[in-house]
ZAMARGU-4260 file (C-alpha; in steps of 0.2 Angstrom, whole numbers, plus 5000, padded with zeros to 4 digits):
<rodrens>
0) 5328/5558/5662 | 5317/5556/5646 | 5320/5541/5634 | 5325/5552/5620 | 5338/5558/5632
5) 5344/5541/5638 | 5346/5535/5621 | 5354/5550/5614 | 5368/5548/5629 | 5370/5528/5625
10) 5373/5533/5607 | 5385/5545/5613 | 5394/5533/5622 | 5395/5520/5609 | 5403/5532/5598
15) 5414/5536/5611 | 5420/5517/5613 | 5422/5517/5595 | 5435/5531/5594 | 5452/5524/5590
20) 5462/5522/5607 | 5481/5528/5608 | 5492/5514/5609 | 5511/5516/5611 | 5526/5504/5608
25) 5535/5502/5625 | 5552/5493/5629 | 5545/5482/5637 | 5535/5476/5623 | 5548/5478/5609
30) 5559/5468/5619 | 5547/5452/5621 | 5545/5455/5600 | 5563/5451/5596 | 5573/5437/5589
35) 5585/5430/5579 | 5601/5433/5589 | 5614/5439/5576 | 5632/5446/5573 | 5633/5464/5571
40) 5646/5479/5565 | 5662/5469/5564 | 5656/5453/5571 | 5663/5456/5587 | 5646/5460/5596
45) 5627/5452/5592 | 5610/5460/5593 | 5592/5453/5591 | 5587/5458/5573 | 5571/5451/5572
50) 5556/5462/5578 | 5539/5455/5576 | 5523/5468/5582 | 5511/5462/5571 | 5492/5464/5579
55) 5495/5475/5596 | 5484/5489/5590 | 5499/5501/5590 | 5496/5520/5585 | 5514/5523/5591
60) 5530/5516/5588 | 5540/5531/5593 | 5554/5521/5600 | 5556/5507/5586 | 5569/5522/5581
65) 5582/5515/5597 | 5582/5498/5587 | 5594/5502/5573 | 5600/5483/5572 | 5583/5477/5565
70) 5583/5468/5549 | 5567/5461/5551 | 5551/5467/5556 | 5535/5465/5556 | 5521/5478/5559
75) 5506/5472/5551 | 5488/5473/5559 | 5493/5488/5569 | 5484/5505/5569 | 5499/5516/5564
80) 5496/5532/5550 | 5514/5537/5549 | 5531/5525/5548 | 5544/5540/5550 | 5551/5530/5567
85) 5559/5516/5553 | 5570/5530/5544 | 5584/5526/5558 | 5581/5507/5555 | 5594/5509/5540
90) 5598/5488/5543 | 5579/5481/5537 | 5581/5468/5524 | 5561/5465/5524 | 5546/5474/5530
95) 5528/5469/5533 | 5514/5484/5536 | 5500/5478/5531 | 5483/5482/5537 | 5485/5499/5544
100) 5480/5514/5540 | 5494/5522/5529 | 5491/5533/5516 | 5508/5534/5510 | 5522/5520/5510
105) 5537/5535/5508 | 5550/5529/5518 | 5571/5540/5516 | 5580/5526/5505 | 5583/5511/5513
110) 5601/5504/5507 | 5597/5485/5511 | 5578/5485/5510 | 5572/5469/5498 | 5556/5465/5503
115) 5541/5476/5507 | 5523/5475/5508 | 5509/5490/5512 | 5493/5479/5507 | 5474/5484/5515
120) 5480/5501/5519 | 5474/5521/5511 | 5490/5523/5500 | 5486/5535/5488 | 5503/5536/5479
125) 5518/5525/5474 | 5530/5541/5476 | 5543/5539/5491 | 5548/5521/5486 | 5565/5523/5480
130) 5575/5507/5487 | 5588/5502/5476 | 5591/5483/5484 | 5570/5483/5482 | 5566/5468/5474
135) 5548/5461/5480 | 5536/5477/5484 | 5515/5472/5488 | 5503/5487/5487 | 5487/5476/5486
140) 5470/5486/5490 | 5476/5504/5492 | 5468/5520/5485 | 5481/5522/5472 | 5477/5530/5456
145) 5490/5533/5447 | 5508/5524/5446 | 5523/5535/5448 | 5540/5524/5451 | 5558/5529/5448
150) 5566/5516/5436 | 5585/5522/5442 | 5579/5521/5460 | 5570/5502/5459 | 5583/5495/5447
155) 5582/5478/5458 | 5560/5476/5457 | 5558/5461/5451 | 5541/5458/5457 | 5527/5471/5460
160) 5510/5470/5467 | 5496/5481/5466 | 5480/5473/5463 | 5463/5482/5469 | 5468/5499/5467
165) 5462/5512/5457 | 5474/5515/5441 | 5465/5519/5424 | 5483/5513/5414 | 5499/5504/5417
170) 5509/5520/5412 | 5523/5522/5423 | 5524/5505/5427 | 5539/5503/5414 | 5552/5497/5425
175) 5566/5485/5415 | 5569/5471/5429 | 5551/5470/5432 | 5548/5452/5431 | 5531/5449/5440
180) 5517/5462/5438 | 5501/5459/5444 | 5488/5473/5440 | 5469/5463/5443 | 5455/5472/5447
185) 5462/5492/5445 | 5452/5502/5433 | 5463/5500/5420 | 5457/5504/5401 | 5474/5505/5392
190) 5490/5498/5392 | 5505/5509/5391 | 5524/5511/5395 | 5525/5492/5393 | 5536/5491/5380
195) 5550/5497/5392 | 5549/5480/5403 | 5560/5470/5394 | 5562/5456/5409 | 5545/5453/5411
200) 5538/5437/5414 | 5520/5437/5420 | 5507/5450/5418 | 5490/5450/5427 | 5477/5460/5423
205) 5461/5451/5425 | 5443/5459/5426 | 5428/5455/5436 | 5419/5457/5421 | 5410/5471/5427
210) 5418/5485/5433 | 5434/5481/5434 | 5449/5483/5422 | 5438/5486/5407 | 5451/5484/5395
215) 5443/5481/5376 | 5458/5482/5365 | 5474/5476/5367 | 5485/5492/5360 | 5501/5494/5368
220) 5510/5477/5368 | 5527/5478/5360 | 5539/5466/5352 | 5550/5472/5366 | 5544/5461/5378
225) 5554/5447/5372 | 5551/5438/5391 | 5534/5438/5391 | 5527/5421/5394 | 5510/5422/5403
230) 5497/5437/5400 | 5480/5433/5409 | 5467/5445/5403 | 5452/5435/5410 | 5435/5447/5412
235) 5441/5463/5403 | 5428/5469/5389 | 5441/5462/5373 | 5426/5459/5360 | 5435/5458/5344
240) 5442/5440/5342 | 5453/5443/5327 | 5460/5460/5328 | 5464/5460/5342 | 5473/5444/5343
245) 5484/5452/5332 | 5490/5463/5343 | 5499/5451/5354 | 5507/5441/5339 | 5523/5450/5344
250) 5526/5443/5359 | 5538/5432/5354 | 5538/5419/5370 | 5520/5421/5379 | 5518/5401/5380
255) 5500/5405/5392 | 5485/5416/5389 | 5469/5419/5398 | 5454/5426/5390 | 5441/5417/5401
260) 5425/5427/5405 | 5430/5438/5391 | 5416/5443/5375 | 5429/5433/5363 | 5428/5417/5373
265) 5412/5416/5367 | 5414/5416/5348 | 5413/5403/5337 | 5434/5395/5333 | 5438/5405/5346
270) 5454/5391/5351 | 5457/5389/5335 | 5458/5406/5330 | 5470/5412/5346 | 5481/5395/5340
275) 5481/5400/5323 | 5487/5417/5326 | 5501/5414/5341 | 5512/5401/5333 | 5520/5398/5352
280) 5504/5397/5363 | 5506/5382/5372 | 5489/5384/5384 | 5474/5396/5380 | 5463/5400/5396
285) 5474/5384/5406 | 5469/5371/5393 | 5485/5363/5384 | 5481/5365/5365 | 5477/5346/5357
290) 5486/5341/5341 | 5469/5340/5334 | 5469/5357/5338 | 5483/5361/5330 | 5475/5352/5315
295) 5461/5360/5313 | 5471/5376/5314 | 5481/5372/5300 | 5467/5366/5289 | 5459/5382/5293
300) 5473/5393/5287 | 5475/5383/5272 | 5456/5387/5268 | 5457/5404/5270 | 5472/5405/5259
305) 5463/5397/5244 | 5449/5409/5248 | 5461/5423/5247 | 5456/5428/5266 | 5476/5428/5270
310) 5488/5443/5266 | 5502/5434/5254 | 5511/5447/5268 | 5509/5438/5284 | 5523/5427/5286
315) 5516/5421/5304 | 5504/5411/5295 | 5520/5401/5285 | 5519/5390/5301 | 5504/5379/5296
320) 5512/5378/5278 | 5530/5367/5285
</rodrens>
Protein backbone atom coordinates (compact mmCIF):
# COMPACT_ATOMS: atom_id res chain seq x y z
CA UNK A 1 0.00 0.00 0.00
CA UNK A 2 1.25 3.50 -1.27
CA UNK A 3 1.51 6.39 1.22
CA UNK A 4 -1.13 8.34 -0.61
CA UNK A 5 -3.34 5.30 -0.01
CA UNK A 6 -2.53 4.83 3.70
CA UNK A 7 -3.16 8.49 4.49
CA UNK A 8 -6.26 8.65 2.51
CA UNK A 9 -7.65 5.44 4.51
CA UNK A 10 -6.54 7.21 8.07
CA UNK A 11 -8.45 10.27 6.93
CA UNK A 12 -11.19 8.22 6.16
CA UNK A 13 -11.24 6.65 9.49
CA UNK A 14 -10.99 9.81 11.30
CA UNK A 15 -14.01 10.98 9.68
CA UNK A 16 -15.45 8.02 10.52
CA UNK A 17 -14.85 8.46 14.42
CA UNK A 18 -16.02 11.76 14.11
CA UNK A 19 -19.69 10.74 12.80
CA UNK A 20 -22.13 11.41 15.58
CA UNK A 21 -22.96 7.85 17.36
CA UNK A 22 -26.50 6.78 18.23
CA UNK A 23 -27.31 7.04 21.75
CA UNK A 24 -30.61 5.89 23.11
CA UNK A 25 -32.26 6.64 26.52
CA UNK A 26 -32.89 3.17 28.35
CA UNK A 27 -34.77 2.17 31.60
CA UNK A 28 -32.10 1.50 33.13
CA UNK A 29 -30.56 4.81 32.76
CA UNK A 30 -33.86 6.88 33.33
CA UNK A 31 -34.26 5.22 36.40
CA UNK A 32 -30.76 5.95 37.95
CA UNK A 33 -31.78 9.91 36.62
CA UNK A 34 -34.81 10.34 38.96
CA UNK A 35 -35.71 12.03 42.11
CA UNK A 36 -37.57 13.92 44.24
CA UNK A 37 -40.07 11.34 45.50
CA UNK A 38 -43.50 13.13 45.40
CA UNK A 39 -47.41 12.74 45.85
CA UNK A 40 -49.25 12.20 42.71
CA UNK A 41 -53.15 12.23 41.23
CA UNK A 42 -55.12 12.32 44.29
CA UNK A 43 -52.18 11.95 46.84
CA UNK A 44 -52.86 8.44 47.36
CA UNK A 45 -49.88 7.11 45.31
CA UNK A 46 -46.08 8.90 44.70
CA UNK A 47 -43.78 8.81 41.74
CA UNK A 48 -40.26 10.21 41.25
CA UNK A 49 -40.80 13.59 39.37
CA UNK A 50 -37.32 14.73 39.06
CA UNK A 51 -35.50 13.35 35.89
CA UNK A 52 -31.88 14.65 35.38
CA UNK A 53 -30.04 13.47 31.75
CA UNK A 54 -28.01 16.23 31.26
CA UNK A 55 -24.48 15.27 29.42
CA UNK A 56 -25.06 11.33 28.23
CA UNK A 57 -24.80 12.08 24.66
CA UNK A 58 -28.38 10.98 24.08
CA UNK A 59 -29.75 11.07 20.30
CA UNK A 60 -32.66 9.22 21.73
CA UNK A 61 -35.07 9.71 24.25
CA UNK A 62 -37.82 7.67 22.92
CA UNK A 63 -39.03 6.38 26.17
CA UNK A 64 -38.97 9.61 28.34
CA UNK A 65 -42.68 9.42 26.82
CA UNK A 66 -43.53 6.31 29.81
CA UNK A 67 -42.50 8.99 32.33
CA UNK A 68 -45.61 11.06 32.44
CA UNK A 69 -45.12 12.06 36.30
CA UNK A 70 -42.03 14.22 35.45
CA UNK A 71 -42.04 17.75 36.57
CA UNK A 72 -38.54 18.35 36.32
CA UNK A 73 -36.10 17.55 33.77
CA UNK A 74 -33.19 18.25 32.68
CA UNK A 75 -31.74 17.42 29.16
CA UNK A 76 -29.04 19.79 28.60
CA UNK A 77 -25.70 18.70 26.86
CA UNK A 78 -27.16 15.94 25.09
CA UNK A 79 -27.08 15.32 21.25
CA UNK A 80 -30.91 15.32 20.62
CA UNK A 81 -32.51 17.32 17.20
CA UNK A 82 -36.10 16.56 18.09
CA UNK A 83 -38.12 16.79 21.60
CA UNK A 84 -41.56 15.30 20.33
CA UNK A 85 -41.07 12.28 23.25
CA UNK A 86 -41.83 15.49 26.08
CA UNK A 87 -45.45 16.07 24.45
CA UNK A 88 -46.72 13.14 26.89
CA UNK A 89 -44.84 14.81 29.79
CA UNK A 90 -47.99 17.07 30.33
CA UNK A 91 -46.84 17.48 34.34
CA UNK A 92 -43.32 19.57 33.54
CA UNK A 93 -43.03 22.67 35.55
CA UNK A 94 -39.31 23.34 34.23
CA UNK A 95 -37.23 22.23 31.35
CA UNK A 96 -33.55 22.67 30.64
CA UNK A 97 -32.17 21.65 26.80
CA UNK A 98 -29.54 23.45 26.38
CA UNK A 99 -26.59 22.71 24.24
CA UNK A 100 -28.18 20.40 21.77
CA UNK A 101 -28.70 20.48 18.54
CA UNK A 102 -32.54 21.67 18.12
CA UNK A 103 -33.55 23.74 15.46
CA UNK A 104 -36.84 24.26 16.85
CA UNK A 105 -38.18 24.59 20.66
CA UNK A 106 -42.06 23.67 19.32
CA UNK A 107 -43.33 21.63 21.86
CA UNK A 108 -47.87 20.83 22.01
CA UNK A 109 -48.82 23.37 24.93
CA UNK A 110 -47.67 22.39 28.01
CA UNK A 111 -50.52 23.49 30.84
CA UNK A 112 -47.98 23.67 33.83
CA UNK A 113 -44.78 24.63 31.98
CA UNK A 114 -42.98 27.81 33.88
CA UNK A 115 -39.61 27.64 33.18
CA UNK A 116 -37.81 26.68 29.89
CA UNK A 117 -34.52 27.13 28.45
CA UNK A 118 -33.20 26.17 24.64
CA UNK A 119 -29.78 28.21 24.83
CA UNK A 120 -26.55 27.05 22.34
CA UNK A 121 -28.81 25.12 20.08
CA UNK A 122 -29.80 25.83 15.94
CA UNK A 123 -33.33 27.32 16.73
CA UNK A 124 -34.31 29.30 13.79
CA UNK A 125 -37.84 30.37 15.09
CA UNK A 126 -39.73 31.27 18.19
CA UNK A 127 -43.00 29.71 16.73
CA UNK A 128 -44.40 26.49 18.65
CA UNK A 129 -43.98 28.19 22.25
CA UNK A 130 -47.45 28.74 23.23
CA UNK A 131 -47.23 27.86 27.21
CA UNK A 132 -49.79 29.74 29.01
CA UNK A 133 -48.28 29.16 32.76
CA UNK A 134 -44.72 30.19 30.84
CA UNK A 135 -43.11 32.62 32.78
CA UNK A 136 -39.19 32.38 32.34
CA UNK A 137 -38.14 31.36 28.65
CA UNK A 138 -34.01 31.40 27.52
CA UNK A 139 -33.11 31.22 23.81
CA UNK A 140 -29.51 32.51 24.20
CA UNK A 141 -27.26 31.72 20.88
CA UNK A 142 -29.74 30.26 18.40
CA UNK A 143 -30.07 31.16 14.64
CA UNK A 144 -33.32 33.07 15.14
CA UNK A 145 -34.08 35.91 12.91
CA UNK A 146 -36.94 36.98 13.47
CA UNK A 147 -39.43 36.99 16.75
CA UNK A 148 -42.79 35.55 16.25
CA UNK A 149 -44.68 34.99 19.95
CA UNK A 150 -48.38 34.89 20.70
CA UNK A 151 -49.15 37.43 23.33
CA UNK A 152 -52.72 35.47 24.13
CA UNK A 153 -50.60 32.15 24.32
CA UNK A 154 -47.54 33.56 26.82
CA UNK A 155 -49.73 35.86 28.77
CA UNK A 156 -47.64 34.69 32.07
CA UNK A 157 -43.77 35.73 30.19
CA UNK A 158 -42.33 37.64 32.39
CA UNK A 159 -38.74 37.17 31.57
CA UNK A 160 -37.43 36.45 28.03
CA UNK A 161 -33.92 35.68 26.78
CA UNK A 162 -32.69 35.83 23.54
CA UNK A 163 -29.23 37.32 23.23
CA UNK A 164 -26.79 36.29 20.26
CA UNK A 165 -29.33 35.60 17.74
CA UNK A 166 -29.84 37.10 14.57
CA UNK A 167 -32.99 39.52 14.88
CA UNK A 168 -32.70 42.87 12.82
CA UNK A 169 -35.80 44.46 15.14
CA UNK A 170 -37.58 44.00 18.40
CA UNK A 171 -41.02 43.63 16.52
CA UNK A 172 -43.05 41.05 17.81
CA UNK A 173 -41.57 41.06 20.84
CA UNK A 174 -44.53 43.32 22.31
CA UNK A 175 -45.67 40.94 24.94
CA UNK A 176 -47.64 42.98 27.94
CA UNK A 177 -46.33 40.87 31.12
CA UNK A 178 -42.95 41.11 29.61
CA UNK A 179 -40.89 42.35 32.54
CA UNK A 180 -37.31 41.28 31.70
CA UNK A 181 -36.02 41.40 27.97
CA UNK A 182 -32.68 40.85 27.25
CA UNK A 183 -31.91 41.45 23.36
CA UNK A 184 -27.46 41.95 23.43
CA UNK A 185 -25.73 41.09 20.58
CA UNK A 186 -28.71 40.35 17.70
CA UNK A 187 -28.43 42.47 14.69
CA UNK A 188 -30.99 44.76 15.74
CA UNK A 189 -31.28 48.37 14.00
CA UNK A 190 -34.71 49.48 15.06
CA UNK A 191 -36.87 49.20 17.83
CA UNK A 192 -40.39 48.36 17.34
CA UNK A 193 -43.79 46.96 18.88
CA UNK A 194 -42.32 48.17 22.29
CA UNK A 195 -44.90 50.36 23.03
CA UNK A 196 -47.10 47.33 23.72
CA UNK A 197 -44.91 46.17 26.84
CA UNK A 198 -46.48 48.07 29.34
CA UNK A 199 -44.88 45.75 32.45
CA UNK A 200 -41.57 46.11 31.51
CA UNK A 201 -38.70 46.66 33.61
CA UNK A 202 -35.38 46.08 32.09
CA UNK A 203 -34.28 46.19 28.53
CA UNK A 204 -30.96 45.03 27.25
CA UNK A 205 -29.79 45.70 24.09
CA UNK A 206 -26.14 46.16 24.21
CA UNK A 207 -23.70 46.23 21.09
CA UNK A 208 -20.20 45.11 20.69
CA UNK A 209 -19.52 48.12 18.91
CA UNK A 210 -18.89 46.49 15.82
CA UNK A 211 -21.22 44.49 14.47
CA UNK A 212 -23.58 43.88 16.65
CA UNK A 213 -26.91 45.69 17.40
CA UNK A 214 -26.16 48.74 15.36
CA UNK A 215 -28.85 50.70 16.65
CA UNK A 216 -28.13 54.71 15.76
CA UNK A 217 -31.40 56.29 16.72
CA UNK A 218 -33.62 55.69 19.37
CA UNK A 219 -37.15 55.91 17.40
CA UNK A 220 -39.66 53.67 18.91
CA UNK A 221 -39.76 54.31 22.66
CA UNK A 222 -43.17 55.21 23.97
CA UNK A 223 -44.67 56.82 26.80
CA UNK A 224 -46.33 53.60 27.31
CA UNK A 225 -43.63 52.00 29.01
CA UNK A 226 -44.68 53.51 32.16
CA UNK A 227 -42.36 50.49 34.09
CA UNK A 228 -39.33 51.06 32.51
CA UNK A 229 -36.47 51.58 34.82
CA UNK A 230 -33.13 50.44 33.18
CA UNK A 231 -32.32 50.61 29.33
CA UNK A 232 -28.67 49.54 28.73
CA UNK A 233 -27.77 50.58 25.05
CA UNK A 234 -23.86 50.17 25.55
CA UNK A 235 -21.92 49.75 22.13
CA UNK A 236 -24.74 50.45 19.47
CA UNK A 237 -23.89 53.34 16.92
CA UNK A 238 -26.26 56.38 18.78
CA UNK A 239 -24.22 59.36 17.54
CA UNK A 240 -26.46 62.20 18.01
CA UNK A 241 -26.11 63.29 21.88
CA UNK A 242 -29.11 65.70 21.82
CA UNK A 243 -31.85 64.33 19.62
CA UNK A 244 -31.65 61.47 20.45
CA UNK A 245 -31.85 61.94 24.10
CA UNK A 246 -34.94 63.27 23.40
CA UNK A 247 -36.54 60.40 22.40
CA UNK A 248 -36.40 58.60 25.63
CA UNK A 249 -37.60 61.62 27.83
CA UNK A 250 -40.97 59.68 27.86
CA UNK A 251 -39.95 57.16 29.86
CA UNK A 252 -41.53 58.23 32.69
CA UNK A 253 -39.45 55.87 35.52
CA UNK A 254 -36.19 54.68 33.63
CA UNK A 255 -34.05 55.50 36.95
CA UNK A 256 -30.49 53.57 34.91
CA UNK A 257 -29.07 54.06 31.45
CA UNK A 258 -26.05 52.77 29.61
CA UNK A 259 -24.44 54.49 26.84
CA UNK A 260 -20.97 53.17 27.52
CA UNK A 261 -18.81 52.48 24.33
CA UNK A 262 -21.46 54.45 22.42
CA UNK A 263 -20.27 57.66 19.74
CA UNK A 264 -22.25 60.01 22.38
CA UNK A 265 -20.26 58.93 25.40
CA UNK A 266 -17.55 60.80 23.85
CA UNK A 267 -19.04 64.15 23.49
CA UNK A 268 -18.20 66.99 25.40
CA UNK A 269 -21.37 67.59 28.47
CA UNK A 270 -22.32 64.44 27.67
CA UNK A 271 -23.52 63.61 31.75
CA UNK A 272 -24.71 66.76 31.81
CA UNK A 273 -26.59 66.82 28.86
CA UNK A 274 -28.36 63.12 29.43
CA UNK A 275 -29.26 64.71 33.29
CA UNK A 276 -30.51 67.74 31.94
CA UNK A 277 -32.83 65.95 29.77
CA UNK A 278 -34.19 62.91 32.00
CA UNK A 279 -35.29 64.63 35.04
CA UNK A 280 -35.46 60.95 36.83
CA UNK A 281 -32.01 59.46 35.78
CA UNK A 282 -30.73 58.29 38.90
CA UNK A 283 -27.39 56.56 37.22
CA UNK A 284 -25.90 57.15 33.63
CA UNK A 285 -23.56 54.25 32.45
CA UNK A 286 -23.55 52.92 36.54
CA UNK A 287 -22.25 56.24 37.81
CA UNK A 288 -24.79 57.69 40.43
CA UNK A 289 -25.25 61.50 39.12
CA UNK A 290 -23.32 63.96 41.98
CA UNK A 291 -25.24 67.03 43.16
CA UNK A 292 -22.60 68.93 41.43
CA UNK A 293 -23.92 67.32 38.65
CA UNK A 294 -27.07 68.12 39.01
CA UNK A 295 -25.75 71.74 39.48
CA UNK A 296 -24.02 72.21 36.66
CA UNK A 297 -27.28 70.96 34.80
CA UNK A 298 -29.25 73.49 36.00
CA UNK A 299 -26.92 76.37 35.48
CA UNK A 300 -26.75 74.90 32.05
CA UNK A 301 -30.39 75.11 31.32
CA UNK A 302 -30.55 78.39 32.79
CA UNK A 303 -27.80 79.56 30.20
CA UNK A 304 -29.43 78.38 27.41
CA UNK A 305 -32.67 79.99 28.34
CA UNK A 306 -31.25 83.43 28.43
CA UNK A 307 -29.68 82.56 25.06
CA UNK A 308 -32.98 81.75 23.81
CA UNK A 309 -31.61 77.98 23.09
CA UNK A 310 -34.71 76.49 25.02
CA UNK A 311 -38.28 76.11 23.41
CA UNK A 312 -40.63 78.44 26.01
CA UNK A 313 -42.64 74.78 25.08
CA UNK A 314 -40.56 72.30 26.84
CA UNK A 315 -41.94 71.91 30.25
CA UNK A 316 -39.26 69.10 31.14
CA UNK A 317 -36.75 71.77 31.41
CA UNK A 318 -39.17 73.63 34.36
CA UNK A 319 -37.32 71.17 36.62
CA UNK A 320 -34.11 73.13 36.96
CA UNK A 321 -36.24 76.38 37.32
CA UNK A 322 -38.04 75.01 41.14
Amino acid sequence: MSDEEENNLEEGEEEEEGEPVDCKLTEQMCGDSLALLCKIGNGLSHAYVKMDLHGKSLTDISIISAFVHVRYLDLSFNKLDSLTPLSSLTHLLTLKADNNRLTTAALPQMPYLQRASFQNNNITTTEGISHPLLEVLNLNNNQITEAKFDAEALRKLSVLEIRGNQLTSTAGLGLPKLQRLYLGENLITQVSDLDKCIALKILHLRGNGETTNQLETLDGFSKNMVALQYLNLRGTKISALKPEIKKIKCLPMLRGLILKDTPVAKEEEYRIEVIMNIRNLERLDKDIFTDEERQEAQELYRQREEEGKLSESNPEGAMFLD
